[in-house]
C-alpha positions as CSV (number, residue, x, y, z in Angstrom):
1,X,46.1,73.2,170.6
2,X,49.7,72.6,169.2
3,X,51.2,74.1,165.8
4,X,53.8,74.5,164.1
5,X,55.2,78.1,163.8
6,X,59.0,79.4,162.2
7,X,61.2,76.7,163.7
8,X,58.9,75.9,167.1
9,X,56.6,73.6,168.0
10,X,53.9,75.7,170.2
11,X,51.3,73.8,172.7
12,X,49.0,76.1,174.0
13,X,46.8,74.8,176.7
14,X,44.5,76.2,179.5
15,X,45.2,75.3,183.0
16,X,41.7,75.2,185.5
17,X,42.0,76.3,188.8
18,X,40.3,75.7,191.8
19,X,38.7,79.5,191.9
20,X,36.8,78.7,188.9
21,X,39.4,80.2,186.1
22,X,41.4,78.9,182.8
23,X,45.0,80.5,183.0
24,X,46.3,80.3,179.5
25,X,49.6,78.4,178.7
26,X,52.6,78.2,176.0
27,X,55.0,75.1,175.9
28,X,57.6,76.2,173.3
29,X,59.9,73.9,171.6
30,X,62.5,74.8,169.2
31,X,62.9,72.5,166.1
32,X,66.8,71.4,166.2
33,X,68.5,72.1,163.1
34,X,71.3,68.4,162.4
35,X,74.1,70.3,164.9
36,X,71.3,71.5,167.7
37,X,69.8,70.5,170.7
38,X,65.9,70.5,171.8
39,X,64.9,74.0,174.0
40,X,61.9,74.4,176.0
41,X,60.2,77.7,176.7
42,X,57.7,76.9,179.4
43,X,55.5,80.2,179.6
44,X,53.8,79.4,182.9
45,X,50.3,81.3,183.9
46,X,50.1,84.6,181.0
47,X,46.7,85.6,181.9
48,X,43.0,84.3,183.6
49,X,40.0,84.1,182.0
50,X,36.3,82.5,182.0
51,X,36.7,80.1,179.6
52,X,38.8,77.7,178.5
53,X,39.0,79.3,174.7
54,X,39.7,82.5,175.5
55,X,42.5,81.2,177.4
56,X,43.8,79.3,174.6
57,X,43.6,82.0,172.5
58,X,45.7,84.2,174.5
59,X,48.6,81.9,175.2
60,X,48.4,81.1,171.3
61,X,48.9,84.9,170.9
62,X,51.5,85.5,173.3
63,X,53.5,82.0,171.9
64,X,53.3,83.6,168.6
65,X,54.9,87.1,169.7
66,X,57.3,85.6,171.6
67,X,59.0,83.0,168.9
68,X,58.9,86.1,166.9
69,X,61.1,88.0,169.1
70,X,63.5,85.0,170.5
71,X,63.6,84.6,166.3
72,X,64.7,88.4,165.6
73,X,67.2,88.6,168.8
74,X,69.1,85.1,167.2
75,X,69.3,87.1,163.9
76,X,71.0,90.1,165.4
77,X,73.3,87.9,167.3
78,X,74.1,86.1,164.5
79,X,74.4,89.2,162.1
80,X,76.4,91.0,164.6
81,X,78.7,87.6,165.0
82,X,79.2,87.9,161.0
83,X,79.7,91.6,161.1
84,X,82.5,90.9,163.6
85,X,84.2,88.2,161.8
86,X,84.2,90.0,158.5
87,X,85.8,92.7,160.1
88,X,88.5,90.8,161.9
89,X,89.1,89.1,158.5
90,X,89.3,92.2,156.7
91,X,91.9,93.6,159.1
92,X,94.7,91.0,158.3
């Protein structure tokens, strides 16, 4: 399954293995703005399960969550950057 989600590309796949299991996947890639490079999140094994769905649907899940807090930890960075530079500015 791939998608589209904020500024990632998510594949979510299930790996089989030999013991008769689906470990679910994430391959997360961020969507370069003009000045930016490509970044790959590979999430390696998250979880077992039975079936090859319910392994999907798990590293879909966990994908999700985890662009959502790389997405929030850039915005305080860059807030706190800003913040910073404002108050440099101001002091001159």
């Amino acid at each position: 399954m791939q998608f589209d989600y904020r500024h990632f590309h998510i594949d979510c796949r299930a790996r089989h293995a030999d013991e008769g299991v689906y470990y679910a996947r994430a391959r997360i890639t961020h969507i370069p703005q003009k000045s930016e490079h490509f970044r790959t999140h590979d999430s390696g094994d998250i979880d077992a399960f039975t079936n090859e769905a319910d392994a999907i649907s798990c590293a879909r899940s966990w994908a999700i969550e985890w662009c959502d807090e790389t997405s929030e930890a850039v915005a305080k960075a860059v807030a706190k950057a800003v913040a910073k530079a404002v108050s440099k500015a101001a002091s001159k």
